[in-house]
C-alpha positions in Angstrom: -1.6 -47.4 -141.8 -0.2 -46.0 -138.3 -3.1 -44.6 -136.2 -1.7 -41.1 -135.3 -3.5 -41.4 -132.4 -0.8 -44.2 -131.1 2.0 -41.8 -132.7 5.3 -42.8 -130.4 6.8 -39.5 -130.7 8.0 -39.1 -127.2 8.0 -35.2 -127.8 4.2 -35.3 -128.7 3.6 -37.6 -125.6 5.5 -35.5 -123.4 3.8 -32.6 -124.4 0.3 -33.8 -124.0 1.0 -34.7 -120.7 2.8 -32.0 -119.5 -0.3 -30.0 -120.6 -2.5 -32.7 -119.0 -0.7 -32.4 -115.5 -0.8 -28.4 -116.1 -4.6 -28.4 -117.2 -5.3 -29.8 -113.9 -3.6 -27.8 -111.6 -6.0 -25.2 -113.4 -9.3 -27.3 -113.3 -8.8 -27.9 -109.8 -7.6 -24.6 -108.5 -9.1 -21.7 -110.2 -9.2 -18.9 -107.7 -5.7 -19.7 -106.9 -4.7 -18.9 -110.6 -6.8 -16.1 -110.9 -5.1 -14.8 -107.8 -1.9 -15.6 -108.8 -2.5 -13.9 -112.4 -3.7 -10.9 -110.8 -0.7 -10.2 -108.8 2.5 -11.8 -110.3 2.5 -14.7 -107.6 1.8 -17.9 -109.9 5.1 -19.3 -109.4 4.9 -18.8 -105.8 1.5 -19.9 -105.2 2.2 -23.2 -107.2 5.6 -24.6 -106.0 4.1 -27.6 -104.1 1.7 -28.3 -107.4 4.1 -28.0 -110.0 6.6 -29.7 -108.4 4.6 -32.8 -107.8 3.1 -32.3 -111.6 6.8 -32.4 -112.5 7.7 -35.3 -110.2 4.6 -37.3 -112.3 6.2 -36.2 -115.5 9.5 -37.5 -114.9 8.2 -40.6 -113.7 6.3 -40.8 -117.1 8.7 -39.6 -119.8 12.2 -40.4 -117.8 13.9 -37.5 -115.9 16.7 -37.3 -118.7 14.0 -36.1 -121.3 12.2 -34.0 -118.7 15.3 -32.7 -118.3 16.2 -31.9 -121.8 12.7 -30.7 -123.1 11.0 -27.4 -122.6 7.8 -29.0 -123.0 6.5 -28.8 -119.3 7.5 -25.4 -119.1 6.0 -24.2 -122.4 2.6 -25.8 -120.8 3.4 -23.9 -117.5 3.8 -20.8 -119.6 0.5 -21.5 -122.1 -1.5 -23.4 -119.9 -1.2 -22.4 -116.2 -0.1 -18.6 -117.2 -2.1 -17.4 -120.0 0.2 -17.5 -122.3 2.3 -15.1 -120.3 6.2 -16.4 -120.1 6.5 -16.5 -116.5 8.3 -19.9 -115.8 
């Protein structure tokens, strides 16, 4: 029997961690997501952070798949926005 745990499904790995690299822009910078909640300004507040959580992803899952996916956005979206579809 396959441990699911070691699944190979690049689109569950991708996913986890896309929400991984997402999840920690939030652990580490609260007030900056409240803030940027509050008034609209996520996206703008968290260029630099996003862009090197999607560098990291790329390098991890392959730019072509990154590419091709909607998983990091979906985490931006659940993750870093609530659940509010503002990326």
């Amino acid at each position: 029997m396959i441990n699911p745990f070691l699944n190979n499904d690049p689109n569950q790995k991708a996913k986890r961690l896309a929400r991984a690299l997402v999840s920690d822009m939030v652990a580490y910078l609260p007030q900056k997501r409240e803030e940027g909640l509050k008034n609209g300004t996520l996206k703008e507040l968290f260029r630099e952070e996003i862009k090197k959580s999607y560098e990291e992803y790329c390098d991890q899952i392959g730019r072509e798949f990154a590419e091709t996916t909607t998983h990091f956005q979906e985490a931006l979206n659940d993750v870093l926005a609530g659940g509010k579809k503002m990326f």
